[in-house]
The first five atom37 places (N, CA, C, CB, O) and aatype in JSON, in Angstrom:
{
  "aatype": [20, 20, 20, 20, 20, 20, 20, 20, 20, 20, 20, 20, 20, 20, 20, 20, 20, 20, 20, 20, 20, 20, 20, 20, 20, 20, 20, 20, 20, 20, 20, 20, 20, 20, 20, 20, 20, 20, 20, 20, 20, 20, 20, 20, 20, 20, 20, 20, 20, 20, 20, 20, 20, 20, 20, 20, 20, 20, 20, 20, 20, 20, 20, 20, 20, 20, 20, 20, 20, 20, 20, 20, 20, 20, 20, 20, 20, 20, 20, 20, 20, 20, 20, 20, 20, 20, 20, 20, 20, 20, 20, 20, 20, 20, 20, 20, 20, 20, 20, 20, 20, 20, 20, 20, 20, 20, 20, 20, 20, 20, 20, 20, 20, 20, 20],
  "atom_mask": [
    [1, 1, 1, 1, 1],
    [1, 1, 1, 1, 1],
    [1, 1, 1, 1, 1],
    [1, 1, 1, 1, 1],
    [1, 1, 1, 1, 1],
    [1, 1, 1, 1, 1],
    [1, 1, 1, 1, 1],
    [1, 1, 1, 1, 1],
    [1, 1, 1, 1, 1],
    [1, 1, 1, 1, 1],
    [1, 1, 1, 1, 1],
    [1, 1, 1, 1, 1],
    [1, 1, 1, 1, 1],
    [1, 1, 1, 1, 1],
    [1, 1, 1, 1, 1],
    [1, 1, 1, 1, 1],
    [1, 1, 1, 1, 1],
    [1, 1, 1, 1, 1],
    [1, 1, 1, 1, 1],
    [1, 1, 1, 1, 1],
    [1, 1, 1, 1, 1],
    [1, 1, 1, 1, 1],
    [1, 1, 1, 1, 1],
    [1, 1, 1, 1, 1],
    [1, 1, 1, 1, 1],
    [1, 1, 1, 1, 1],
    [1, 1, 1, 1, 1],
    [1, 1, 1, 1, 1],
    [1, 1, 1, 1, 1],
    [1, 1, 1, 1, 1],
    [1, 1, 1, 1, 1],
    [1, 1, 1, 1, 1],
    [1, 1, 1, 1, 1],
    [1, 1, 1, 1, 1],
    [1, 1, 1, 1, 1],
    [1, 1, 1, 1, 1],
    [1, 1, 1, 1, 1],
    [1, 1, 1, 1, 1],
    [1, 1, 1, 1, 1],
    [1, 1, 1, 1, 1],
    [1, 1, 1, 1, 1],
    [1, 1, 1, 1, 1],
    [1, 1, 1, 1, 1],
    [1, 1, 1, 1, 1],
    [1, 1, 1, 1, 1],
    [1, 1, 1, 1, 1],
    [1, 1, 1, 1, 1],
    [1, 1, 1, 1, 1],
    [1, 1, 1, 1, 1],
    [1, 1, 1, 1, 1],
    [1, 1, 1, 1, 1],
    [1, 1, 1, 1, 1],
    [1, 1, 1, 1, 1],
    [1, 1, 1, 1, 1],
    [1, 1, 1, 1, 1],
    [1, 1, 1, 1, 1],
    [1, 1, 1, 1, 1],
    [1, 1, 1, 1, 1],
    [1, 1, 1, 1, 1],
    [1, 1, 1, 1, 1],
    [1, 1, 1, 1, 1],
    [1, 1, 1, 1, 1],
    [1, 1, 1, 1, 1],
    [1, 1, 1, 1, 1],
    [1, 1, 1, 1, 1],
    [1, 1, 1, 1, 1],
    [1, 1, 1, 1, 1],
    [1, 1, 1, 1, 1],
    [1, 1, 1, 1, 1],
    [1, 1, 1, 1, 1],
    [1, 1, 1, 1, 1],
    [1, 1, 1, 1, 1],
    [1, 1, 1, 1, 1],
    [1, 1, 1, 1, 1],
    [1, 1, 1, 1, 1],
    [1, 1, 1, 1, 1],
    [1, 1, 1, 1, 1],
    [1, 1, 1, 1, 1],
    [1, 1, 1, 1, 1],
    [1, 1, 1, 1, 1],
    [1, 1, 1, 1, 1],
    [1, 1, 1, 1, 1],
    [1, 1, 1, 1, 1],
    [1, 1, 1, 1, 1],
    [1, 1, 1, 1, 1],
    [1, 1, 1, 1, 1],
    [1, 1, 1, 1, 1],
    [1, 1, 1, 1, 1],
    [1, 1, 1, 1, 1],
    [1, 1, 1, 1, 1],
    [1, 1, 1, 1, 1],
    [1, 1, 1, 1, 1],
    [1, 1, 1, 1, 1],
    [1, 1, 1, 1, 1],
    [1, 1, 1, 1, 1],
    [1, 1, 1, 1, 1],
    [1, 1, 1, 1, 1],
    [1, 1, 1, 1, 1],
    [1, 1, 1, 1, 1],
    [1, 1, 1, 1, 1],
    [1, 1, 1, 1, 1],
    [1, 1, 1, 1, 1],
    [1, 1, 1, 1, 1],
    [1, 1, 1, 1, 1],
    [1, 1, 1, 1, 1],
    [1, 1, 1, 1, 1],
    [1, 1, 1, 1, 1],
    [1, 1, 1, 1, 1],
    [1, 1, 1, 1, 1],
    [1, 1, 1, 1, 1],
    [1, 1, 1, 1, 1],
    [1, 1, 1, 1, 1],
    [1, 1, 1, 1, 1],
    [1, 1, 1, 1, 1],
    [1, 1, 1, 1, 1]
  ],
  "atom_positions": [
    [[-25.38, -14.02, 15.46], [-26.3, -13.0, 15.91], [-27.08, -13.55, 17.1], [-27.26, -12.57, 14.76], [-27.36, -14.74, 17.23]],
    [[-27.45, -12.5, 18.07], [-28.31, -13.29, 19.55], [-29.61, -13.38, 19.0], [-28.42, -12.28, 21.25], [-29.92, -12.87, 17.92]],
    [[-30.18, -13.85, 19.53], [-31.63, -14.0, 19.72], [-32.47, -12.74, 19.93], [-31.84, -14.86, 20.85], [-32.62, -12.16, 21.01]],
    [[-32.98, -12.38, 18.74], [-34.0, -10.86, 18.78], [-34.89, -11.03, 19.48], [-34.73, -10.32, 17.54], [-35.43, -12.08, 19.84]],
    [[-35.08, -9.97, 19.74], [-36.65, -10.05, 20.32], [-37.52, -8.81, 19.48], [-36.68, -9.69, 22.28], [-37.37, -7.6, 19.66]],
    [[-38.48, -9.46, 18.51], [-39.07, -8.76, 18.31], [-40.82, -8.66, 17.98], [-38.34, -8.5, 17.69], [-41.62, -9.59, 18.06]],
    [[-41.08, -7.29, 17.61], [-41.65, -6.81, 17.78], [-42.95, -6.91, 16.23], [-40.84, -5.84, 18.31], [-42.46, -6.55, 15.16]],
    [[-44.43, -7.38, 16.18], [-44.89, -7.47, 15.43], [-46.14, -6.97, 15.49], [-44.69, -8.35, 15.18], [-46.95, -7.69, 16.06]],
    [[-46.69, -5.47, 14.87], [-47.63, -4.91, 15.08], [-48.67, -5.56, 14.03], [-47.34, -3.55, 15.07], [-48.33, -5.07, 12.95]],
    [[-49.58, -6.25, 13.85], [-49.9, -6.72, 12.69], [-51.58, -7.43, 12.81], [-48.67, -7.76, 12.29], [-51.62, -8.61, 13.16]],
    [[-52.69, -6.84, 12.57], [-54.16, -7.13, 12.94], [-54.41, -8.35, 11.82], [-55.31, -5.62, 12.76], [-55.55, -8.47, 11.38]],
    [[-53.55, -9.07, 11.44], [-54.21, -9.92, 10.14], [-53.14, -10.84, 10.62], [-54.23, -9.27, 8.26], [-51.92, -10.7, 10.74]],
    [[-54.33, -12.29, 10.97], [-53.32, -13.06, 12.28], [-52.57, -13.94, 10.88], [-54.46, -14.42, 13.97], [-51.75, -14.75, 11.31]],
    [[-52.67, -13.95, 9.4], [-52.17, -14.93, 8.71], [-50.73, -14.14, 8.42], [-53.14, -15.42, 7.42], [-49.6, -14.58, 8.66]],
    [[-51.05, -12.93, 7.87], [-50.12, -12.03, 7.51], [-48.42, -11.85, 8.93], [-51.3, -10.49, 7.32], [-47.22, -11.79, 8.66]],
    [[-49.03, -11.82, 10.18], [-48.18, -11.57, 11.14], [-47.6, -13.28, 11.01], [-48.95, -10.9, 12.68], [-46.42, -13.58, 11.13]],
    [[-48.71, -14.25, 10.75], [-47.7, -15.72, 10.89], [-46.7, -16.05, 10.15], [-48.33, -16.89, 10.71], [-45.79, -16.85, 10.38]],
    [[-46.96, -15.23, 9.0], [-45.63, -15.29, 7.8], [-44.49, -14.36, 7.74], [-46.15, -15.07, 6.39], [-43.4, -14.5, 7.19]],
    [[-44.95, -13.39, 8.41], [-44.02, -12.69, 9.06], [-43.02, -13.4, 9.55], [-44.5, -12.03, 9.95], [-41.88, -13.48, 9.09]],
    [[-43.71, -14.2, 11.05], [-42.79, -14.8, 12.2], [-42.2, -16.09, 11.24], [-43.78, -15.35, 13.86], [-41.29, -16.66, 11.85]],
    [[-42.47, -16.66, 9.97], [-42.35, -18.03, 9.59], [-41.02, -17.29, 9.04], [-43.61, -18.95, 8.57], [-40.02, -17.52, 9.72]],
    [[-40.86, -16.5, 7.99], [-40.08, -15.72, 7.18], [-39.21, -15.58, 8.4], [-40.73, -14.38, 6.4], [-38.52, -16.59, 8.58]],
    [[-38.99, -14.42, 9.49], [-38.15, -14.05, 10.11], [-37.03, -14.9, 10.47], [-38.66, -13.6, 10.92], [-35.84, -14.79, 10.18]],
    [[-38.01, -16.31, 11.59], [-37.53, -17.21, 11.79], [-36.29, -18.19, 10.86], [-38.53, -17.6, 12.02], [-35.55, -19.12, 11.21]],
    [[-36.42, -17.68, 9.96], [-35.73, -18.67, 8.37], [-34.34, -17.66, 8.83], [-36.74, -18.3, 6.0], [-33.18, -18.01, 9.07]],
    [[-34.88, -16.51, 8.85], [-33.83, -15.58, 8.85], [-32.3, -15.21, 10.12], [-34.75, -14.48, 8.78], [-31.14, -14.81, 10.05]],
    [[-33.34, -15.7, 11.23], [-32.5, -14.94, 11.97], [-33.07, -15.71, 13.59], [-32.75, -13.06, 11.64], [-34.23, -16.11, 13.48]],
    [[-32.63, -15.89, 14.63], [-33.13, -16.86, 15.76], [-34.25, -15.37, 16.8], [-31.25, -17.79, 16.91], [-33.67, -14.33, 17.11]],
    [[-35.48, -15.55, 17.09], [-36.1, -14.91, 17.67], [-36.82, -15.08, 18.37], [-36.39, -14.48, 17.28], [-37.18, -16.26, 18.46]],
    [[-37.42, -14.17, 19.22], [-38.51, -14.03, 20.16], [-39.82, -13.07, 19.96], [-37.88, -13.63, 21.29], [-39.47, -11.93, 19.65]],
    [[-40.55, -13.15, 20.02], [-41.42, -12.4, 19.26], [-42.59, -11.83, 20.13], [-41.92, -13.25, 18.14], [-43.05, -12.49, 21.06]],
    [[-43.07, -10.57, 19.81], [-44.01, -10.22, 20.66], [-45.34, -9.47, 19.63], [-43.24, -9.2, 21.82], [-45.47, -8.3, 19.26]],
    [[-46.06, -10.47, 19.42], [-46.98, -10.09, 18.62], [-48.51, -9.14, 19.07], [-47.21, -11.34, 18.08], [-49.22, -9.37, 20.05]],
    [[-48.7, -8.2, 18.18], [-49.76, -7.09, 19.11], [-50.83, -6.83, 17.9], [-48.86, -5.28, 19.77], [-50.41, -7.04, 16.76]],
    [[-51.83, -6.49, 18.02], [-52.82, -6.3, 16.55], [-53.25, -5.41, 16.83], [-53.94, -7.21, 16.03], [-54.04, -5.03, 15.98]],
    [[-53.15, -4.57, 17.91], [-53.25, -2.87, 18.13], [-52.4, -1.92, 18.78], [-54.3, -2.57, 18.81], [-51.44, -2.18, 19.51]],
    [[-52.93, -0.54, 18.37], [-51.89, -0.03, 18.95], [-51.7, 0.4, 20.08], [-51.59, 0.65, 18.47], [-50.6, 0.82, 20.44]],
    [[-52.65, 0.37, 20.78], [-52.89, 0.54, 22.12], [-51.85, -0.75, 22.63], [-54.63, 0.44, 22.53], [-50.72, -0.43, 23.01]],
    [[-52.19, -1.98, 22.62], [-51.49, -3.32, 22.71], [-49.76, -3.02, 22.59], [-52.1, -4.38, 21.35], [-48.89, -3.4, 23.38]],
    [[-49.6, -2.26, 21.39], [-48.69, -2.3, 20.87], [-47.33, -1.08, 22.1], [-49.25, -1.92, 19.22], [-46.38, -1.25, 22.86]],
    [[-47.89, -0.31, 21.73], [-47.99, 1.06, 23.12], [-47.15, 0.08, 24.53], [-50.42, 1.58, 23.76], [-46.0, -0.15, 24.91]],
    [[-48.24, -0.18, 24.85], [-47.83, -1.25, 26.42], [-46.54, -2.24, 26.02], [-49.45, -2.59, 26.97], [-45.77, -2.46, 26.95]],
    [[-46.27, -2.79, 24.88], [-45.07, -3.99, 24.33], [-44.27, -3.2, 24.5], [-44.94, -4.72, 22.81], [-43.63, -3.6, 25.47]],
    [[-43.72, -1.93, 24.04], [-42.94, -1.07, 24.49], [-41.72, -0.63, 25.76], [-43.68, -0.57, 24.47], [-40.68, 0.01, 25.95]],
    [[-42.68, -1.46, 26.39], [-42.27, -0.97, 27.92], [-40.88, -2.4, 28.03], [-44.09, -1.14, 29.46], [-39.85, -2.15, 28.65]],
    [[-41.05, -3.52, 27.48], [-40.08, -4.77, 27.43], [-38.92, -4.14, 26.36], [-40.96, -6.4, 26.78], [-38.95, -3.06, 25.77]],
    [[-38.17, -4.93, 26.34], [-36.79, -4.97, 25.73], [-36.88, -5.48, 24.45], [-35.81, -5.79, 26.5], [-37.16, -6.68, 24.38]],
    [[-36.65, -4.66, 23.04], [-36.71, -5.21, 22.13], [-36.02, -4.58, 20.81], [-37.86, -5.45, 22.13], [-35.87, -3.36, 20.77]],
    [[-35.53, -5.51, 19.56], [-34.32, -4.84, 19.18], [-34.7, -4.77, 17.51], [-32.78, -5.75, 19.68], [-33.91, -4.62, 16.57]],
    [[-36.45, -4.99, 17.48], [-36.38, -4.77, 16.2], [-37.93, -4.8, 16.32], [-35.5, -5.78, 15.21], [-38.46, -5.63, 17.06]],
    [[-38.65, -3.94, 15.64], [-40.5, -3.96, 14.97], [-40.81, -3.94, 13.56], [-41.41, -2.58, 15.39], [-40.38, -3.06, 12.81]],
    [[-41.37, -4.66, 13.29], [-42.21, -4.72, 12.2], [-43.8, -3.77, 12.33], [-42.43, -6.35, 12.04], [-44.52, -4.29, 13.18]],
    [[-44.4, -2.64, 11.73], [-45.56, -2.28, 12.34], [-46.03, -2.22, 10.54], [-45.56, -0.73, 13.61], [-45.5, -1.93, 9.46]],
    [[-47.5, -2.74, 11.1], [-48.91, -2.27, 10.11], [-49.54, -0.42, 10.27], [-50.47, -3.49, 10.81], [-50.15, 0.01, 11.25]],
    [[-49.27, 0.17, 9.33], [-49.54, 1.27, 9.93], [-51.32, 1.04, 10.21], [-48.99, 2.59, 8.95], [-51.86, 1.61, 11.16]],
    [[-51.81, 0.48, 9.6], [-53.7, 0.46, 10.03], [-53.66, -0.4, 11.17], [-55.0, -0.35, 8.71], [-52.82, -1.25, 10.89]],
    [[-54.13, -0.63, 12.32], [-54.22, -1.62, 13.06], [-55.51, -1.53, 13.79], [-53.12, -1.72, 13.83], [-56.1, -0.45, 13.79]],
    [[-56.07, -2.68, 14.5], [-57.22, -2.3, 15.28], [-57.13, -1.17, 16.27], [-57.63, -3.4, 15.98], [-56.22, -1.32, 17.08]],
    [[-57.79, -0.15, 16.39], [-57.74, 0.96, 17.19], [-57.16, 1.87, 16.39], [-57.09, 0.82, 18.42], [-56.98, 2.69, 17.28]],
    [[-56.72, 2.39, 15.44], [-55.68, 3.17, 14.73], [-54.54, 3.32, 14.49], [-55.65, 3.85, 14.88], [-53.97, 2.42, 15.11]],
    [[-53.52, 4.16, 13.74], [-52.91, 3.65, 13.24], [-51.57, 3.54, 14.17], [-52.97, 4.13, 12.08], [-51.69, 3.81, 15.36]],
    [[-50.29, 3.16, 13.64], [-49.06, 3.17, 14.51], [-47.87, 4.09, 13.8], [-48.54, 1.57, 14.73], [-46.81, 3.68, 13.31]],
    [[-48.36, 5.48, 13.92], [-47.15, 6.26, 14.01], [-46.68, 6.75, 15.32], [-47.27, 7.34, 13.22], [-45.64, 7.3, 15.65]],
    [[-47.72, 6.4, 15.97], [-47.07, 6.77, 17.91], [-46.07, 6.01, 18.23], [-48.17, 6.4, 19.34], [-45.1, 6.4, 18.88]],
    [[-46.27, 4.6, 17.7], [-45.64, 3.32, 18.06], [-44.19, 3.77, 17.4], [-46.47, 1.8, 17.39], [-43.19, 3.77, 18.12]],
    [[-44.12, 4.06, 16.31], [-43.37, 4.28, 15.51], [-42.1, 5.36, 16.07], [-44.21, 4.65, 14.44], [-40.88, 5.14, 16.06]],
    [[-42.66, 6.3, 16.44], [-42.07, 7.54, 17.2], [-41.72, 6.87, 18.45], [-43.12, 8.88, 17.44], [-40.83, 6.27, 17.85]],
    [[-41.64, 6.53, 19.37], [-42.11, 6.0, 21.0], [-40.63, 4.83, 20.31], [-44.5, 5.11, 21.53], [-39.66, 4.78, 21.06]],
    [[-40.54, 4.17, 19.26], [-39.58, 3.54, 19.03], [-38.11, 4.12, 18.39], [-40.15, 2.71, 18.36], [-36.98, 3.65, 18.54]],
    [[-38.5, 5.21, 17.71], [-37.5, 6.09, 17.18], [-37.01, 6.66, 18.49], [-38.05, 7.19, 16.09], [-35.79, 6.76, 18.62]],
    [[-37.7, 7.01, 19.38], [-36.81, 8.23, 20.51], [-35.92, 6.72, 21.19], [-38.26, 9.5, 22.2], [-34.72, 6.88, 21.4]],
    [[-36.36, 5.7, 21.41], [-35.96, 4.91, 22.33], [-34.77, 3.89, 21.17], [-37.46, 4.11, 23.18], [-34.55, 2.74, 21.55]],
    [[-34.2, 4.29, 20.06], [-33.56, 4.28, 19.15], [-33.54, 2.65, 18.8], [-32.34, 5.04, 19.43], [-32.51, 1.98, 18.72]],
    [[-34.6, 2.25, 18.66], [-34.99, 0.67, 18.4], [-35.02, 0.54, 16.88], [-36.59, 0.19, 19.08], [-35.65, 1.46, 16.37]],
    [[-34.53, -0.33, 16.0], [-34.98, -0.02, 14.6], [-36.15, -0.43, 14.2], [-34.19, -0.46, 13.69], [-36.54, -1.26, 15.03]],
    [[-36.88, -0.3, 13.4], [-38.49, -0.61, 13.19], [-38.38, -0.18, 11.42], [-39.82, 0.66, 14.42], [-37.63, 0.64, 10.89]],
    [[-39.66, -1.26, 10.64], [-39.98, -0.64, 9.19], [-41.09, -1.29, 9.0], [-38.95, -0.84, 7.96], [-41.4, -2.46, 9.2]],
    [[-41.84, -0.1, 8.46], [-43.02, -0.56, 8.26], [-43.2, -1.51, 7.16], [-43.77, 0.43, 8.15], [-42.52, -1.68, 6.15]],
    [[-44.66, -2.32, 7.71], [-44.79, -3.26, 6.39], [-46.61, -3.21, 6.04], [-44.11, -5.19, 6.84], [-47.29, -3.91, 6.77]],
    [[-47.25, -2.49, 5.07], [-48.4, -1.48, 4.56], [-48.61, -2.29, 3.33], [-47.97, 0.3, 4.28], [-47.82, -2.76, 2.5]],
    [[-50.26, -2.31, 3.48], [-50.9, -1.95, 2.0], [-50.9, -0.28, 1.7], [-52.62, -2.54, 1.95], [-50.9, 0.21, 0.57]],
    [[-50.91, 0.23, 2.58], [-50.72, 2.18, 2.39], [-49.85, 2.16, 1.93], [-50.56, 3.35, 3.51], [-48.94, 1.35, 2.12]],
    [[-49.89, 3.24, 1.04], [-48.74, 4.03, 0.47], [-47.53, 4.44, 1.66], [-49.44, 5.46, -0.21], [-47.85, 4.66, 2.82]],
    [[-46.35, 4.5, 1.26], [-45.42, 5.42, 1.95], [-45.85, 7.13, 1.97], [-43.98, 5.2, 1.16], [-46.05, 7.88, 2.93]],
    [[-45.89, 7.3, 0.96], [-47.31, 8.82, 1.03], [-47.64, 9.17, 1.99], [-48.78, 8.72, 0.55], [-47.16, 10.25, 2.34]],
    [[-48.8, 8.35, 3.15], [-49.45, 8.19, 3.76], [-48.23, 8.6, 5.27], [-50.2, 6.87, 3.33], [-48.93, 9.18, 6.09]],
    [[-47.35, 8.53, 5.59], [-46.96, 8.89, 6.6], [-46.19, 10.17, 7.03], [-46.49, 8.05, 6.81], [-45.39, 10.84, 6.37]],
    [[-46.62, 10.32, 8.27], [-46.21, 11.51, 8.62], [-45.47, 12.41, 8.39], [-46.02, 11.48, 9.24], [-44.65, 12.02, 9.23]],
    [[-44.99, 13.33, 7.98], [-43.67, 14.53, 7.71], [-42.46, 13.33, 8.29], [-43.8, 16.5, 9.01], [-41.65, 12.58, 7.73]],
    [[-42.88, 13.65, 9.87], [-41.58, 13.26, 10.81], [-41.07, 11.82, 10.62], [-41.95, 13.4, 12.4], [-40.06, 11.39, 11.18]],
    [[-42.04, 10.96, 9.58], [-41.46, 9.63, 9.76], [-41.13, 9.03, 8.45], [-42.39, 8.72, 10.5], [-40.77, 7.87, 8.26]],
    [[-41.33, 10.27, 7.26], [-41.36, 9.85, 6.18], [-40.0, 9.33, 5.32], [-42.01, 10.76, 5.7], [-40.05, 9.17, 4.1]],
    [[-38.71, 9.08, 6.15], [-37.69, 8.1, 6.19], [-37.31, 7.44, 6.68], [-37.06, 8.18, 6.12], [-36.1, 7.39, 6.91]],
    [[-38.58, 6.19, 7.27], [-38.04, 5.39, 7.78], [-38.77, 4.06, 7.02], [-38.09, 5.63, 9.24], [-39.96, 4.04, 6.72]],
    [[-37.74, 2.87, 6.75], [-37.92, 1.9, 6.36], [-39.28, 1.7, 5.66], [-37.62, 1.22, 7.26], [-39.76, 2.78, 6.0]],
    [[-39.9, 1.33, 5.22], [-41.24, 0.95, 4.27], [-40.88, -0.13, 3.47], [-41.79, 2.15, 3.24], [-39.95, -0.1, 2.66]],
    [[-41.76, -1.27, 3.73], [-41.96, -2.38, 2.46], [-43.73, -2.58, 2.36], [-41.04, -4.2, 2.92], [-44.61, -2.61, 3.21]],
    [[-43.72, -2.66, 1.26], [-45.03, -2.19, 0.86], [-45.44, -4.07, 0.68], [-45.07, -0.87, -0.81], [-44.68, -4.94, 0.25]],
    [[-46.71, -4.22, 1.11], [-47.91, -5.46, 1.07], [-48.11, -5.78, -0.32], [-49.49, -5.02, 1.72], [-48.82, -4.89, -0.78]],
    [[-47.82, -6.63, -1.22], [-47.23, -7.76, -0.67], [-46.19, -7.99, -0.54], [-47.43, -8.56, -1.04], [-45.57, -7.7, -1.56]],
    [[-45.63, -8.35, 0.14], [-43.93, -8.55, 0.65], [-43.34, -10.19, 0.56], [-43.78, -8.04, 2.53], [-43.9, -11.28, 0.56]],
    [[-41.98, -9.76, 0.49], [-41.55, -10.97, -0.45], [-40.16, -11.53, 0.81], [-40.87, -10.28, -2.51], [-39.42, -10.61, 1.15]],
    [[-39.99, -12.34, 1.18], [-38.86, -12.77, 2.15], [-37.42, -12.07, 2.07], [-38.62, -14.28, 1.92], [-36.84, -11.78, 3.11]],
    [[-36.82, -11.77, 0.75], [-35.73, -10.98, 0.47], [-35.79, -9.62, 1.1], [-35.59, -10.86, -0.93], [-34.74, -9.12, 1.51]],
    [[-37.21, -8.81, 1.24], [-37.25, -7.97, 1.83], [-37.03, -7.69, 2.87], [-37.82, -7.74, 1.72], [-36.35, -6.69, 3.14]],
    [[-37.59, -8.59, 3.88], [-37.92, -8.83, 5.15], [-36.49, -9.21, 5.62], [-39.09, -9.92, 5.33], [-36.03, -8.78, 6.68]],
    [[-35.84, -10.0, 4.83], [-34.02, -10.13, 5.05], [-33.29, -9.2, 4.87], [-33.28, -10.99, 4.21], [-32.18, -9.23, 5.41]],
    [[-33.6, -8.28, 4.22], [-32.93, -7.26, 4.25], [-33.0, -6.0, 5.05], [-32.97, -7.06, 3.29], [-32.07, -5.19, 5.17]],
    [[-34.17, -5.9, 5.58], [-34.66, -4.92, 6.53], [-33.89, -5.7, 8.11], [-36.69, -4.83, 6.42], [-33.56, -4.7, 8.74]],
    [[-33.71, -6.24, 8.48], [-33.01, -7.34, 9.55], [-31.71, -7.44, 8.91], [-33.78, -8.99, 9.71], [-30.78, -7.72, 9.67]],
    [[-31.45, -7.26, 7.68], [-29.39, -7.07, 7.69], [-28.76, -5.27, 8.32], [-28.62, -7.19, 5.26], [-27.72, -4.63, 8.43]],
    [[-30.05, -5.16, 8.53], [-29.59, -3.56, 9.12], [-29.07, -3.61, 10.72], [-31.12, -2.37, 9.08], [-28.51, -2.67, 11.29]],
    [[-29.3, -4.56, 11.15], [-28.95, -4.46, 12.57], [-27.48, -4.71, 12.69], [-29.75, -5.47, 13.45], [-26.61, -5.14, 11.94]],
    [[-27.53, -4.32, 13.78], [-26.0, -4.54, 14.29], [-26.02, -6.21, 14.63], [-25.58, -3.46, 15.89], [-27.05, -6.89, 14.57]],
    [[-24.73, -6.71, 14.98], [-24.91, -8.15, 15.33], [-24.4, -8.3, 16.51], [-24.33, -9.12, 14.44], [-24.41, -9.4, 17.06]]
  ]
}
């Protein structure tokens, strides 16, 4: 598999480090870490082949991010203390692993890609 580049929406700098520690185990990457969504918004604009998003983030939440990644057909799944409940009509099938999250998960959400 190449070298991802991805994408980590995540305002809780311990939570996003275990993220990148986990991923890393997983799979060879590049990472572009954002703790809002505004932040997150602008990351967008670079090349990238996979997101992880917090739907709460500083500034509010990331279903824009979310959408803005769906049209531009990037895969993305959220990773929430919120409920899956909690999201939009339009996004309410896409990926969800719910806080606390366990490495098998996070491997498995990343066996979805193409290689």
């Amino acid at each position: 598999m190449k070298n991802l580049r991805i994408l980590i929406v995540e305002d809780e700098p311990l939570i996003s480090m275990m993220l990148q520690f986990m991923i890393e185990n997983i799979v060879s990457a590049t990472f572009v870490i954002q703790t809002s969504a505004a932040a997150a918004e602008k990351a967008l604009q670079q090349n990238l082949d996979f997101a992880f998003l917090d739907i709460e983030v500083t500034n509010g939440k990331t279903f824009e991010i979310a959408r803005m990644l769906k049209n531009k057909h990037i895969p993305y799944v959220f990773v929430s203390g919120s409920r899956k409940d909690d999201l939009p009509h339009e996004l309410q099938e896409s990926a969800f692993i719910s806080k606390p999250f366990h490495p098998a998960q996070i491997e498995q959400a990343l066996k979805a890609l193409p290689c």
